[in-house]
C-alpha positions in Angstrom: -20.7 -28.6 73.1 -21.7 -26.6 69.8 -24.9 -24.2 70.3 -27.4 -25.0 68.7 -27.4 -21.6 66.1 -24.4 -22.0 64.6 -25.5 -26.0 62.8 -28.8 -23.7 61.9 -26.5 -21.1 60.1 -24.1 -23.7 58.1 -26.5 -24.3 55.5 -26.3 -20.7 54.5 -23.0 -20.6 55.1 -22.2 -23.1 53.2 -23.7 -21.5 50.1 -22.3 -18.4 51.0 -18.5 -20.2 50.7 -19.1 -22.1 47.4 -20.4 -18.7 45.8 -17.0 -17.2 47.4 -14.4 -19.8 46.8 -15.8 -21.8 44.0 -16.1 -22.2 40.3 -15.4 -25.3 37.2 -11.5 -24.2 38.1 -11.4 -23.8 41.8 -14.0 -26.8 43.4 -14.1 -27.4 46.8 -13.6 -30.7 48.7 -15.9 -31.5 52.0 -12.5 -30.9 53.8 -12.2 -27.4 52.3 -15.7 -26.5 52.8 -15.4 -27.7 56.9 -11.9 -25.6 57.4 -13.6 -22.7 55.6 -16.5 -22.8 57.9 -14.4 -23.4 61.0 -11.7 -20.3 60.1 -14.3 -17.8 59.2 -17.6 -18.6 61.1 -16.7 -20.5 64.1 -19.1 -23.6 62.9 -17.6 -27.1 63.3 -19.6 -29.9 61.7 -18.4 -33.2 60.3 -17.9 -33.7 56.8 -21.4 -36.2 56.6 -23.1 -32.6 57.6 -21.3 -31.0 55.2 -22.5 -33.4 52.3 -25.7 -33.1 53.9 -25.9 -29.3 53.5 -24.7 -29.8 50.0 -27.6 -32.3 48.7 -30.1 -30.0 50.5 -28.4 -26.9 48.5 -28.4 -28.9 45.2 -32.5 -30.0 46.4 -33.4 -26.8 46.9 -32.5 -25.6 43.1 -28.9 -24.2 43.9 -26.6 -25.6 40.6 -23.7 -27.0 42.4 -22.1 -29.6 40.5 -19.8 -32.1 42.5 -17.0 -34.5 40.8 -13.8 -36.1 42.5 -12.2 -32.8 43.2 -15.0 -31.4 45.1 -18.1 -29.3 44.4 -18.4 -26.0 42.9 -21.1 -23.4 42.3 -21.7 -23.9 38.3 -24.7 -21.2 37.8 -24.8 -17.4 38.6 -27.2 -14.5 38.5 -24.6 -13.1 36.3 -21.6 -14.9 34.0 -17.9 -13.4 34.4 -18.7 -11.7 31.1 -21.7 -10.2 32.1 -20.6 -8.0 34.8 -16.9 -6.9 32.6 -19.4 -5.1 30.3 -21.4 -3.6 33.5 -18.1 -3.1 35.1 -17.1 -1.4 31.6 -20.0 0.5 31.9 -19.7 2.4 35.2 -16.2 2.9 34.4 -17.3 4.8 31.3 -20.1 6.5 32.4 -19.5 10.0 33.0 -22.4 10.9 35.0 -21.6 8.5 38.0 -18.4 10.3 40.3 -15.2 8.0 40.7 -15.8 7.4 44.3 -19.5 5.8 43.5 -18.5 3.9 40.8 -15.6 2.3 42.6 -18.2 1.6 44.9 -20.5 0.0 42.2 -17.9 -1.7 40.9 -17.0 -3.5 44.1 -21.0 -5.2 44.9 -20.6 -5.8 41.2 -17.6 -8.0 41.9 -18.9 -9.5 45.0 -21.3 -11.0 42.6 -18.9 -13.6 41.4 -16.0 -15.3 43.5 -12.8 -14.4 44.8 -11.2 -15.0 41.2 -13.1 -13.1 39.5 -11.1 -9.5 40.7 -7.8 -10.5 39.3 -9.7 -10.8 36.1 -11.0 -7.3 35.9 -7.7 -5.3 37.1 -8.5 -2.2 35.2 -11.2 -1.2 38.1 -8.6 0.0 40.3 -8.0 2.7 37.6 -11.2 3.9 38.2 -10.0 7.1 39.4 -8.3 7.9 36.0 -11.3 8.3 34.4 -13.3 11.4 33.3 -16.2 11.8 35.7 -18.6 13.9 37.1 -17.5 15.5 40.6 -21.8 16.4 41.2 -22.9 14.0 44.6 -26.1 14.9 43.8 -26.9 12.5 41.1 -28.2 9.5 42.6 -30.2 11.8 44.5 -31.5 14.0 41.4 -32.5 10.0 40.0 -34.9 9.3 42.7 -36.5 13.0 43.1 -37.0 13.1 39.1 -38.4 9.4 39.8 -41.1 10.5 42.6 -41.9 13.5 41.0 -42.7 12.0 37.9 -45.0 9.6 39.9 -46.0 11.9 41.8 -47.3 14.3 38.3 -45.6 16.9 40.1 -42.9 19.8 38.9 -39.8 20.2 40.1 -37.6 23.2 41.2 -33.5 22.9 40.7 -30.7 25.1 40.2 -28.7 24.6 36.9 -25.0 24.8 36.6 -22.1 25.3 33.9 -18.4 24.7 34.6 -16.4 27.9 34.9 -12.5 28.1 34.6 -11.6 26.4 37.5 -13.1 23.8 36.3 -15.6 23.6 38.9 -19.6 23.9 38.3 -21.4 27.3 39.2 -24.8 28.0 39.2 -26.6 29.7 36.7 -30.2 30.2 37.0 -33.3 28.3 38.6 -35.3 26.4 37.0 -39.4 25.2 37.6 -40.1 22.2 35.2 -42.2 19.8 34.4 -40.4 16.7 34.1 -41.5 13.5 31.9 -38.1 11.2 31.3 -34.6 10.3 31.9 -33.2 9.7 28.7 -29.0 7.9 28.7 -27.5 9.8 26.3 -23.8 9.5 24.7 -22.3 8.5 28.5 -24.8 10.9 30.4 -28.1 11.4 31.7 -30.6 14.0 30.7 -33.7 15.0 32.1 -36.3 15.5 29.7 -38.8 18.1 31.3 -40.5 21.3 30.1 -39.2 24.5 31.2 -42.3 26.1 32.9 -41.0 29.1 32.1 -40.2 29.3 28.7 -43.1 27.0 27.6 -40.5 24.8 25.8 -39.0 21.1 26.1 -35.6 21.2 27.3 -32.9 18.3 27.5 -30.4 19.3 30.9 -27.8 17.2 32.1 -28.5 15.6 35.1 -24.8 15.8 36.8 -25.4 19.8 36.5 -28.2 19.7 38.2 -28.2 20.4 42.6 -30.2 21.4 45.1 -33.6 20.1 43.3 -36.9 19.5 45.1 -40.5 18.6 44.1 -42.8 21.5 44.1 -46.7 21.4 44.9 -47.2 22.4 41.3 -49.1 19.8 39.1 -47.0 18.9 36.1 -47.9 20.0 32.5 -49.5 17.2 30.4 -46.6 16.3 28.2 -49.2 16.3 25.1 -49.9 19.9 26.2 -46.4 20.5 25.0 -46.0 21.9 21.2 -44.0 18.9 19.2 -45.1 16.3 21.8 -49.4 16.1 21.4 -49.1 12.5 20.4 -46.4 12.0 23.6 -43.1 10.8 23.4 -42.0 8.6 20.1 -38.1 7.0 21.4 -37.4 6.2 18.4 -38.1 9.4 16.4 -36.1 11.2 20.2 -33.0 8.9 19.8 -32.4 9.3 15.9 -33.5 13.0 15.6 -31.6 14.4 18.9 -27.4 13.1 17.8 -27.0 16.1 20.8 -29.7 17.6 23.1 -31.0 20.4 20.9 -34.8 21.1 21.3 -35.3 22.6 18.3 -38.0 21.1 16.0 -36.4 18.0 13.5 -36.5 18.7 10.1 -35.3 16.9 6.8 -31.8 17.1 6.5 -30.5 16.2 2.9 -26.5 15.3 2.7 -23.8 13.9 0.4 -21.2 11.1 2.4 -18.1 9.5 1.9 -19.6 5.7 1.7 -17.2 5.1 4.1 -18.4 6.6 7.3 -21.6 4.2 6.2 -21.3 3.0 9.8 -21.0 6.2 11.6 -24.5 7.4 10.2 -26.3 4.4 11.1 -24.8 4.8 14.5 -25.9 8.4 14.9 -29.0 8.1 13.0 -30.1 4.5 13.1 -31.5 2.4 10.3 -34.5 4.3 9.4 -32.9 6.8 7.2 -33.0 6.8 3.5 -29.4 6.3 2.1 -28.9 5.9 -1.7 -25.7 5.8 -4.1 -24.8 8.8 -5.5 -22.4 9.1 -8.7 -21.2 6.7 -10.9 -18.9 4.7 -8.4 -19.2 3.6 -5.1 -17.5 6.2 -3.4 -20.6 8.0 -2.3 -24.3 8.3 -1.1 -26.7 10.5 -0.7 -28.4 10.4 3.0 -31.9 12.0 3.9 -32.5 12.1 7.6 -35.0 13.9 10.0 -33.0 15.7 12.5 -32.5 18.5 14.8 -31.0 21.3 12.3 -28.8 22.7 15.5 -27.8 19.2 15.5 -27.2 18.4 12.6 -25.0 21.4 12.3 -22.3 20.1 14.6 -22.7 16.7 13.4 -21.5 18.2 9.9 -19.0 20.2 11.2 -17.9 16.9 13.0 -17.5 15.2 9.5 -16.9 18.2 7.9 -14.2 16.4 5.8 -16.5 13.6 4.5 -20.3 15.1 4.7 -21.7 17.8 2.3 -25.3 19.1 3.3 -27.3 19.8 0.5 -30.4 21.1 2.2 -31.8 23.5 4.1 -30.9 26.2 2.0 -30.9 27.7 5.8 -28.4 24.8 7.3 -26.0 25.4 4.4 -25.5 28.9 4.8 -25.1 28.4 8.1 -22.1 25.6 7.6 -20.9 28.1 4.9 -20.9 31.0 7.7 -19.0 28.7 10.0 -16.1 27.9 7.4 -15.5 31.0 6.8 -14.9 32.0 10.2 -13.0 29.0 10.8 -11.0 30.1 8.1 -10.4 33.5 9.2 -9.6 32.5 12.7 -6.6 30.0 11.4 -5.3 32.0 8.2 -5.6 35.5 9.3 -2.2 37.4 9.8 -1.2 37.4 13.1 
C-alpha cells in the first residue's frame, strides 16, 4: 500500500517534471508524467491523479498548456533568450573567477529545462576565458554591502599583479566606502581614501583580506567634488577609466566615423557639431577626466585630434614623441 507522503509530494513533483522535461517542443503525456514520477521519485498514482494534479497546477496560476500530445510548461521566470545574455554575461565578466561562474552558469540553466543546455554549449568553455583568480570577491560584495549600511569604513589590503602573473600586495588601505560601480567588465569600489582625503575608484577583484572597522564613515558630501553627492550620469560619462581626477572640458576634432564609439564612451549628452566643409568630420566638446581623456586619445590616436587644454595637448604631444623615439631610434 502507498504511504500516505509520497500522493502529498506528487503535486510538487509534478511541477517540478514539467519545468524539467517540458516545453511547446517536448510536451508530456499523462503516461510520461506517471513513468517520470515512478523512475525518479518512487510515487505511483494513476493517470486520473495525474490530470488531477495538473488542473490544480493550471488552478493555482502555473501556465501549463495541454493539447493532444500532452502538456507542457508554456511560461517561465526567465525566456531561453533571457538567460543566453545572463549566461553571456558571467562568461564575460572578468571579475567573477572561472570556477564561480561555471557555477552560476549551471543554477542559471537549471532555470529552464533539460533542452535548454544543448542550446548554450559555449558554457563549457568557460574556463577559456580571462578571469579573475581573487576568491574573495563575492565576499568583498557583501562586506562593502554591510559596511555601507552599516556608515562604517573599511580596512583592506590592495594588490597589483607582478610577473608571475599573480597578485601581490601593496599597501593598506582605511576607506570610506559609498558605491559599487560595474565598470567595462569589472567592479570598482567607490570609497574615499581616509588617508589621502581623496575619492578613489579600486578594483574590487584586487582587493583581499577586507574587514569593517569601528570607524564612522565620512559623509560623502564632505568629500571635495562630491557636496551635492553622487550624479551617475555625470560618473559614467566623465570617468571612460577610473581616474579621480577632477572632469574638465575637453575640446576634440573626430573622424565622423567613430560617431558611434564616442557616444559609447561618452553618452548622448555631449555636444558634437560638423566641422569643415564635408562630412568627414566633427568637432566634440565633452566633460571628462583629463587623465582619461588622455588614454582615450591615445586610443584613437589615428582618428581624434584634442584641441584643448592647452595642458592635455602638450601632454599628447609629449607622448608622441616618445612613442616615436622608442620605435624609430637606432637600435
Amino acid at each position: 500500500m502507498e504511504s500516505l507522503e509520497p500522493k502529498k509530494l506528487a503535486l510538487i513533483r509534478i511541477m517540478q517534471i514539467l519545468q524539467k522535461h517540458s516545453d511547446y517542443d517536448h510536451p508530456l503525456t499523462q503516461e510520461d508524467i506517471a513513468r517520470y514520477l515512478e523512475n525518479d521519485y518512487d510515487i505511483v498514482i494513476e493517470r486520473k491523479a495525474v490530470s488531477r494534479n495538473i488542473s490544480l497546477l493550471k488552478e493555482a496560476g502555473l501556465e501549463i498548456e495541454s493539447n493532444r500530445k500532452g502538456s507542457y510548461l508554456n511560461e517561465r521566470d526567465f525566456t531561453d533568450a533571457e538567460l543566453r545574455i545572463l549566461i553571456d554575461g558571467v562568461l564575460s565578466s572578468k571579475h567573477i573567477t572561472a570556477k564561480y561562474s561555471k557555477d552560476l552558469i549551471d543554477k542559471l540553466c537549471s532555470l529552464s529545462n533539460k533542452y535548454f543546455r544543448s542550446h548554450v554549449e559555449h558554457i563549457h568553455t568557460v574556463g577559456d576565458w580571462d578571469k579573475t583568480e581573487n576568491k574573495d570577491l563575492f565576499y568583498n560584495i557583501e562586506i562593502v554591502d554591510e559596511a555601507i549600511e552599516q556608515k562604517k569604513q573599511i580596512r583592506f589590503d590592495y594588490n597589483k599583479y607582478g610577473v608571475d602573473k599573480k597578485l601581490h600586495k601593496t599597501t593598506t588601505h582605511y576607506a570610506s566606502p559609498y558605491q559599487l560601480i560595474l565598470h567595462n567588465q569589472r567592479y570598482y569600489l567607490m570609497a574615499q581614501n581616509e588617508r589621502w582625503k581623496n575619492m578613489a575608484f579600486y578594483r574590487l577583484d584586487h582587493i583581499t583580506n577586507m574587514s569593517i572597522t569601528e570607524k564612522k564613515r565620512t559623509l560623502i558630501t564632505a568629500v571635495e567634488g562630491y557636496e551635492k553627492g553622487i550624479n551617475y550620469k555625470d560618473l559614467s560619462t566623465a570617468l571612460p577609466y577610473m581616474f579621480t581626477d577632477k572632469p574638465e572640458r575637453v575640446e576634440f576634432i573626430a573622424e565622423s566615423q567613430i560617431i558611434d564609439q564616442i557616444i559609447d564612451w561618452f553618452g548622448k549628452d555631449i555636444r558634437i557639431n560638423p566641422y569643415g566643409d564635408d562630412d568627414k568630420q566633427v568637432k566634440v566638446a565633452v566633460k571628462v577626466s583629463p587623465m582619461a581623456m588622455e588614454h582615450w586619445a591615445m586610443q584613437y590616436i589615428n582618428y581624434v585630434k584634442i584641441t584643448s587644454p592647452q595642458a592635455l595637448v602638450d601632454k599628447i604631444k609629449d607622448n608622441l614623441r616618445d612613442a616615436s623615439e622608442k620605435y624609430y631610434a637606432s637600435n
